[in-house]
C-alpha positions as CSV (number, residue, x, y, z in Angstrom):
1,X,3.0,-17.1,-10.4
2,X,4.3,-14.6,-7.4
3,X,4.5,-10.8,-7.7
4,X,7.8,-9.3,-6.1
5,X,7.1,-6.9,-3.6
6,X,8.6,-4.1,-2.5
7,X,7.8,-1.7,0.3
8,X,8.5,2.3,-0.1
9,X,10.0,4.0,3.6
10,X,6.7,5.6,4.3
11,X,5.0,2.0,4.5
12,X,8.1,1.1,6.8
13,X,7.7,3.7,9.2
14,X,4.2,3.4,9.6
15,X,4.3,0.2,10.3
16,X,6.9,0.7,13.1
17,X,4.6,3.1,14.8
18,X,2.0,0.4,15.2
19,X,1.1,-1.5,18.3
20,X,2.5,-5.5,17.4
21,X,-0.2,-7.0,16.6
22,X,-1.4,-4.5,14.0
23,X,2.0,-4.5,12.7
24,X,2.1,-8.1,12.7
25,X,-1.1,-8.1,10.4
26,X,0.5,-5.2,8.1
27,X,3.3,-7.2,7.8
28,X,1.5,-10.3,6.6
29,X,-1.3,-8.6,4.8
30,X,1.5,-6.6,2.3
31,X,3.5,-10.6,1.9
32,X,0.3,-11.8,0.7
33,X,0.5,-9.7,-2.2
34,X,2.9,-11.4,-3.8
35,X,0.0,-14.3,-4.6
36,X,-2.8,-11.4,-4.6
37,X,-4.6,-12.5,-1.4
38,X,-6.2,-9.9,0.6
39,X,-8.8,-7.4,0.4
40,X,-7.8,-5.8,-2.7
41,X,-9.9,-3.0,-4.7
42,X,-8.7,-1.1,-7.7
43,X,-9.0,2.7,-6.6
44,X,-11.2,5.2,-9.2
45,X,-11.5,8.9,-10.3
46,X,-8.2,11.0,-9.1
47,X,-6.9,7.7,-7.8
48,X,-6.9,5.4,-10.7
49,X,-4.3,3.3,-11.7
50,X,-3.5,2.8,-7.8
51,X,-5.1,-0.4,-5.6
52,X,-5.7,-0.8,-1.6
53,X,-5.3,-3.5,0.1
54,X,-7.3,-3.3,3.5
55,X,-6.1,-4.9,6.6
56,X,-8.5,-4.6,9.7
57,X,-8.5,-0.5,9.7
58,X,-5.3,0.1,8.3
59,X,-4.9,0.4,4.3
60,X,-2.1,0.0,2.1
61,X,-2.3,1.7,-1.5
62,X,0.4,-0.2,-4.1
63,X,0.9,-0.4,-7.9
64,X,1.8,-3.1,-10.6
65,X,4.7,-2.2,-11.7
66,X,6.2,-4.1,-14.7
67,X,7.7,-7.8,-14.6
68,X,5.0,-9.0,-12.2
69,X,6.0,-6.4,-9.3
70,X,4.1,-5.0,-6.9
71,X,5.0,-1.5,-5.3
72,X,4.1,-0.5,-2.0
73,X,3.7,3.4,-1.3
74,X,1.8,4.7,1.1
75,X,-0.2,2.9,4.7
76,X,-2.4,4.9,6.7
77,X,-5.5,4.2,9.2
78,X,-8.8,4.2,6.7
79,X,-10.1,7.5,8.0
80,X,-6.9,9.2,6.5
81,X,-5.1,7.4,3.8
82,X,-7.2,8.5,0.9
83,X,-7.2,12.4,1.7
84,X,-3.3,12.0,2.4
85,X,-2.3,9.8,-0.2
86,X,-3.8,12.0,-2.7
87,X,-2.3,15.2,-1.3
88,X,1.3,13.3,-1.8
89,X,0.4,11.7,-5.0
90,X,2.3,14.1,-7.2
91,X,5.4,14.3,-4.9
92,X,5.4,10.6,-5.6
93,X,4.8,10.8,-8.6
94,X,7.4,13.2,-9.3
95,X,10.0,11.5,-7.3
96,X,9.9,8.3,-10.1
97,X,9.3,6.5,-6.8
C-alpha cells in the first residue's frame, strides 16, 4: 500500500538550486517514498521521531504523518542537514507544518 507524499517549500527550493542530475535523483529518491524504497534510517536522540532518506550526498529528513502520509521537511547536503535541521526543528515544529 503507497504513502502520499508531500514536499514542504524548503525541499522545493533546494532542490531547484541543484545541478540536474542531482535534482533528477532528489526528485526520484523523495517519489520512492511513497512504497518506502531508498536509503531510509529512523533518526535518534534530539531527532527522534524524524527519518532520512539519503540520496548520493544529499539527505532528506520526513515524517509519517497519519493516513499513510509521508511529510517532507527539510533537504540539505549530508555535511549540513543534521546541524541545520535541528536548529529549525522548533520553528517547524511550531509552525504545525
Amino acid at each position: 500500500m503507497n504513502y502520499r507524499v508531500t514536499v514542504k517549500k524548503q525541499v522545493m527550493d533546494f532542490a531547484a538550486s541543484l545541478a540536474p542530475e542531482p535534482r533528477r535523483a532528489l526528485r526520484k529518491g523523495i517519489l520512492g517514498l511513497a512504497q518506502e524504497q531508498g536509503d531510509i534510517k529512523a533518526l535518534t536522540d534530539e531527532l527522534a521521531g524524524w527519518y532520512r532518506l539519503r540520496i548520493g550526498r544529499h539527505r532528506v529528513i520526513f515524517r509519517y504523518r497519519p493516513g499513510r502520509a509521508i511529510e517532507c521537511v527539510f533537504a540539505e547536503e549530508r555535511r549540513l542537514v543534521y546541524e541545520l535541521f535541528a536548529a529549525q526543528i522548533v520553528q517547524i515544529l511550531s509552525a504545525g507544518e
